[in-house]
C-alpha positions in Angstrom: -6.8 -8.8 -20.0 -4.5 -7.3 -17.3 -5.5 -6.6 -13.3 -6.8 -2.8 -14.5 -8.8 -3.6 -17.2 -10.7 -6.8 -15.0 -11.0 -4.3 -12.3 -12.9 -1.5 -14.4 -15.0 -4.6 -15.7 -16.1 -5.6 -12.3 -16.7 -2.1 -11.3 -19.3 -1.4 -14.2 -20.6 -4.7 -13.2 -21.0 -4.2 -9.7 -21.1 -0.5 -9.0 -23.9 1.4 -9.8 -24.3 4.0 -6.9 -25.3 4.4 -3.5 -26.4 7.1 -1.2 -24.7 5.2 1.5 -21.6 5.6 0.0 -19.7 9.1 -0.2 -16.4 6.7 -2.0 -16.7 4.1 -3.8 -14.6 1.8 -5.8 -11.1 3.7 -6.9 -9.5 4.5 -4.0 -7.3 2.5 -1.6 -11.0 2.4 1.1 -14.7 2.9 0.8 -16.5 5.2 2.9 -20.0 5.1 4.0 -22.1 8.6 5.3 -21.0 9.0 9.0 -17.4 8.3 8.4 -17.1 4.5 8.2 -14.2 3.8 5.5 -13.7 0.0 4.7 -11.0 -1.7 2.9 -10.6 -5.7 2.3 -6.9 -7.4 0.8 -6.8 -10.5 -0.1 -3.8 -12.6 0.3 -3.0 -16.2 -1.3 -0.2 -18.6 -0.6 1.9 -19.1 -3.9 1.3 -15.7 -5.1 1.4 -13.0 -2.3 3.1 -15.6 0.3 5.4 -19.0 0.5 5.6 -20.7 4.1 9.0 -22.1 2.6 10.1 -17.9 2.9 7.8 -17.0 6.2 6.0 -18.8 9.0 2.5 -18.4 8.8 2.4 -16.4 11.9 4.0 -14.0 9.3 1.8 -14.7 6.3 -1.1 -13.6 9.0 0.9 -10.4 10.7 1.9 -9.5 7.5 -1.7 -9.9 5.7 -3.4 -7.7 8.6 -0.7 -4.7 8.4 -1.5 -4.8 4.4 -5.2 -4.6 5.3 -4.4 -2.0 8.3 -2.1 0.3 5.2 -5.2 1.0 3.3 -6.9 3.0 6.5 -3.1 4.6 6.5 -3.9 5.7 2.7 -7.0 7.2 3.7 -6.1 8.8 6.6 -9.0 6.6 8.1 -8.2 5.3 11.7 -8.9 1.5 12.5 -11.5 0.1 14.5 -11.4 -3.2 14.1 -10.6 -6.5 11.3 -12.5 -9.4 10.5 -10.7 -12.0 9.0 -11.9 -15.0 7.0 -9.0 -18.1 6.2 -9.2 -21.2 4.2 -6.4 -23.5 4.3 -5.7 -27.5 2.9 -4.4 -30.1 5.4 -4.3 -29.1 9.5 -6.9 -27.0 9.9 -4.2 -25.6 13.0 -3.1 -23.4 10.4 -5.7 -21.1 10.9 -4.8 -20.8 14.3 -1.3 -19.5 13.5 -2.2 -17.1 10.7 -5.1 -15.8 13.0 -2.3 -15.2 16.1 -0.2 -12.8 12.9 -3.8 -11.0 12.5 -4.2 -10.3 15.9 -0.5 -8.9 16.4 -1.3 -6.6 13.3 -3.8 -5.8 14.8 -2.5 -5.0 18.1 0.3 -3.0 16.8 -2.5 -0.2 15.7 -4.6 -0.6 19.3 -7.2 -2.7 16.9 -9.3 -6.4 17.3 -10.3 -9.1 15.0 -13.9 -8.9 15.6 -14.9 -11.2 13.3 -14.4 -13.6 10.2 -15.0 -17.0 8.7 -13.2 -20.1 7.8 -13.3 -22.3 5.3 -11.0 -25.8 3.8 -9.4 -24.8 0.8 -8.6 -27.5 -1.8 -5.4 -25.1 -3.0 -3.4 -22.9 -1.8 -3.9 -20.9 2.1 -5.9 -18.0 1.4 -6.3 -15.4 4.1 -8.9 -12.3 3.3 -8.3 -9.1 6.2 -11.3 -6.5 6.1 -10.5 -3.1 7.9 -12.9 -1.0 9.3 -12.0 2.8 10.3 -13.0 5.9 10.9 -12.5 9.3 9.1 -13.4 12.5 8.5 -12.5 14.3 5.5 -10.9 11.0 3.3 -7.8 11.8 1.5 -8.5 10.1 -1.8 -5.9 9.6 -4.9 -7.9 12.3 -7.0 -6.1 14.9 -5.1 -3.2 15.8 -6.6 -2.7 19.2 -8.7 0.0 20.7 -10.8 2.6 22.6 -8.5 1.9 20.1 -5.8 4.8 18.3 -4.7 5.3 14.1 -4.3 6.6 13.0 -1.2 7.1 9.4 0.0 7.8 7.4 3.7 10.2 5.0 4.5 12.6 3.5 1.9 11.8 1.3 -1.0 12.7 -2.0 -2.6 13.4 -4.3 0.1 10.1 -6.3 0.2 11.0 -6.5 -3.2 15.0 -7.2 -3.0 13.7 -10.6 -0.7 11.5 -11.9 -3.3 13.8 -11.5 -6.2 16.2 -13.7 -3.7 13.6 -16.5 -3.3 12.4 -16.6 -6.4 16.0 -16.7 -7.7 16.9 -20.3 -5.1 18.4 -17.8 -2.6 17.6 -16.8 1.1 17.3 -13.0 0.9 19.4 -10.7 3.3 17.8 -10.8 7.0 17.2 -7.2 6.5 15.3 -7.1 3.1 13.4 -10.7 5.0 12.3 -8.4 7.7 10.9 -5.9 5.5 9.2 -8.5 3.8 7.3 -10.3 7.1 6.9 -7.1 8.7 5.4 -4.0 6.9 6.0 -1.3 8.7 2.9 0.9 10.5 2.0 3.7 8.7 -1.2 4.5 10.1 -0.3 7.2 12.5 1.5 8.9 9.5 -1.7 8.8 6.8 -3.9 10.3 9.6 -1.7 13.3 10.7 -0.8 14.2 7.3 -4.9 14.0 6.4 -6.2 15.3 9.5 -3.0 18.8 9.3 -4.5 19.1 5.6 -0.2 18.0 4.2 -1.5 15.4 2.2 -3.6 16.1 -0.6 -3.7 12.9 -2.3 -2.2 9.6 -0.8 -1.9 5.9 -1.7 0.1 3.1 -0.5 2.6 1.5 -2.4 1.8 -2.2 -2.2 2.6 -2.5 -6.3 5.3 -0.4 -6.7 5.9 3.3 -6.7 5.8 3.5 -10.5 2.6 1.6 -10.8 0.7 3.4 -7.4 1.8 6.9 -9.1 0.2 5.6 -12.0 -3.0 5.5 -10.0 -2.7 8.8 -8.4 -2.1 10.2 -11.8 -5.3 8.8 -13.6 -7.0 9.2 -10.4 -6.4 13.1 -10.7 -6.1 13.4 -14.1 -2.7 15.1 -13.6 1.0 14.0 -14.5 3.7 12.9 -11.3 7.2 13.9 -12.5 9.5 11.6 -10.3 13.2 12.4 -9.6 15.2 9.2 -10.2 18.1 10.9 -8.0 15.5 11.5 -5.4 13.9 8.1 -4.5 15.1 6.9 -1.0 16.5 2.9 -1.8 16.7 0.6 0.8 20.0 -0.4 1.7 18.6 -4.2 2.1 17.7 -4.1 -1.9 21.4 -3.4 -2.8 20.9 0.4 -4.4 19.0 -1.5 -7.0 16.3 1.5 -8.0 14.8 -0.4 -10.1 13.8 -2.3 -7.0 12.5 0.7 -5.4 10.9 2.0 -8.6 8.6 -1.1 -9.4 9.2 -4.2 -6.9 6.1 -3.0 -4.5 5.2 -4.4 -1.0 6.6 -1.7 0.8 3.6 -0.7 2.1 5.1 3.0 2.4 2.6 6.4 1.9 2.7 7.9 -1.7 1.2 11.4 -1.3 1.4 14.7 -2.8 1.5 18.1 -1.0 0.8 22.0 -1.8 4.3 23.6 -2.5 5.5 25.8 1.2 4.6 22.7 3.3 7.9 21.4 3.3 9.1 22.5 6.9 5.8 21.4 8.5 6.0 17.4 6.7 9.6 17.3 7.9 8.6 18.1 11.5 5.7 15.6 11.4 8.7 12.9 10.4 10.7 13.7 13.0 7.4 13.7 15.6 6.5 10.3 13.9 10.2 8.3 13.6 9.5 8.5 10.0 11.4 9.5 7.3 9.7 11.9 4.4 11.1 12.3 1.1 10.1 14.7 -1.6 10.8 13.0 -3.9 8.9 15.2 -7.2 6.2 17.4 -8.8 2.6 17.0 -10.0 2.5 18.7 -13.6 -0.2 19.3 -16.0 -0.6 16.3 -18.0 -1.1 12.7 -17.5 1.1 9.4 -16.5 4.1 8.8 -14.5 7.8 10.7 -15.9 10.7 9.5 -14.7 13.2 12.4 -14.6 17.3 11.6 -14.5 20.1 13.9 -12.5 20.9 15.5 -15.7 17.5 16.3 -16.6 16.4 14.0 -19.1 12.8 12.5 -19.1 10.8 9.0 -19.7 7.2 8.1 -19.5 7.9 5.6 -17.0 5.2 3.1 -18.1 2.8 1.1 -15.8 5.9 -1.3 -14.3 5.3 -2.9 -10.8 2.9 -6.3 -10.2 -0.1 -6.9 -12.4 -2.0 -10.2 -11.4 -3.3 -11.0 -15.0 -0.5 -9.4 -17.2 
């Protein structure tokens, strides 16, 4: 069974409607009636983490901006984290990955207002719930044919550092930092929700093949993506695949209506952020890859699966 399938298993288990809730399971939040959009992301040591590649001051920084990214996806803005931890050994560990919380955290004008702790027998998990704010949710079911795809940032160099430890190596320090440090999308997700730019938006934590994937079954549309077109981090070597599938970017996938092209550039340049169209939404259904002389591929699901 891979991570899709067990995720529409729990759903039928454990969804079955709610006045209370406008969204429910599917997208990258929840939100309840008044606004109130809630995300949780789980992070465990040995799978999303090593403290032989990052101090745990890192693992916890870097578990609060992936928490923080899902309000981005929403166009939600944050309120406030709880955060529950349970580690083996020196229970001072908590005390480091909390202080990496908080600085998430703080980056986003937000406080950990809450959590739990627990020994773990295992690995150091550490479990970041974001609460938000937001008025009209910008969901993955979005996306339309004659829309355009756009994406922030550059791609593949979370990925190009764990290739290089999992390999024996020490990565670049660039593609390290991108690692430890998502970068803070959340202004980004809210201006392009709140200016009506972004119709559909995710955030690519599994990579932009597999997160287009999502948008695409979300909307029941196809995402043509120009090969030629994605932005590749200089720290992952002009490896695309990298950029294509590696994930934990934690960049904004969205689509926009064709003519807006002028106003998402200007919002870059307001932000410091870089916007790259980087495709089309078609009729149809799945992710095409499309080469610089035109040829096509149904790109597949690619990026990280837990259970395949």
């Amino acid at each position: 069974m891979d991570e899709l399938s067990l995720i529409e298993r729990l759903v039928a288990i454990g969804w079955k409607g709610s006045r209370a809730v406008i969204q429910g399971p599917g997208d990258d939040a929840a939100v309840l009636r008044g606004g109130i959009a809630i995300s949780t992301d789980l992070m465990v040591e040995g799978v999303h983490f090593s403290f032989d590649w990052i101090a745990p001051a890192e693992a916890g920084f870097r578990a609060g901006a992936a928490a923080l990214s899902d309000m981005a996806a929403m166009g939600a803005a944050p309120e406030a984290v709880l955060v529950s931890l349970a580690v083996a050994g020196d229970p001072s560990l908590c005390e480091e990955l909390q202080r990496g919380v908080r600085r998430a955290g703080d980056r986003v004008g937000v406080a950990v207002a809450g959590g739990d702790v627990s020994r773990s027998p295992g690995p150091a998990v550490v479990d970041v719930v974001a609460v938000g704010r937001v008025r009209e949710p910008c969901r993955r079911s979005g996306a339309e044919a004659g829309q355009e795809v756009w994406v922030s940032g550059v791609l593949g160099g979370a990925a190009a550092a764990v290739a290089a430890w999992s390999a024996g190596g020490r990565p670049a320090p660039a593609a390290r930092e991108r690692f430890a440090s998502p970068p803070n999308r959340v202004p980004l997700g809210k201006a392009l929700a709140q200016r009506r730019l972004a119709r559909a938006m995710i955030d690519i934590s599994d990579g932009l093949v597999r997160d287009a994937g999502q948008v695409a079954r979300a909307s029941g549309a196809r995402l043509r993506i120009l090969q030629d077109a994605v932005p590749v981090d200089t720290a992952a070597g002009g490896d695309l695949n990298l950029a294509l599938e590696g994930g934990e970017d934690y960049e904004l996938m969205f689509t926009a209506p064709a003519g807006k092209e002028a106003a998402i550039l200007d919002l870059g340049r307001e932000l410091s952020v870089r916007l790259t169209r980087i495709g089309s939404v078609d009729a149809g259904a799945g992710v095409v890859l499309e080469d610089g002389e035109g040829g096509r591929t149904a790109a597949g699901r690619g990026g990280y699966d837990h259970f395949a």
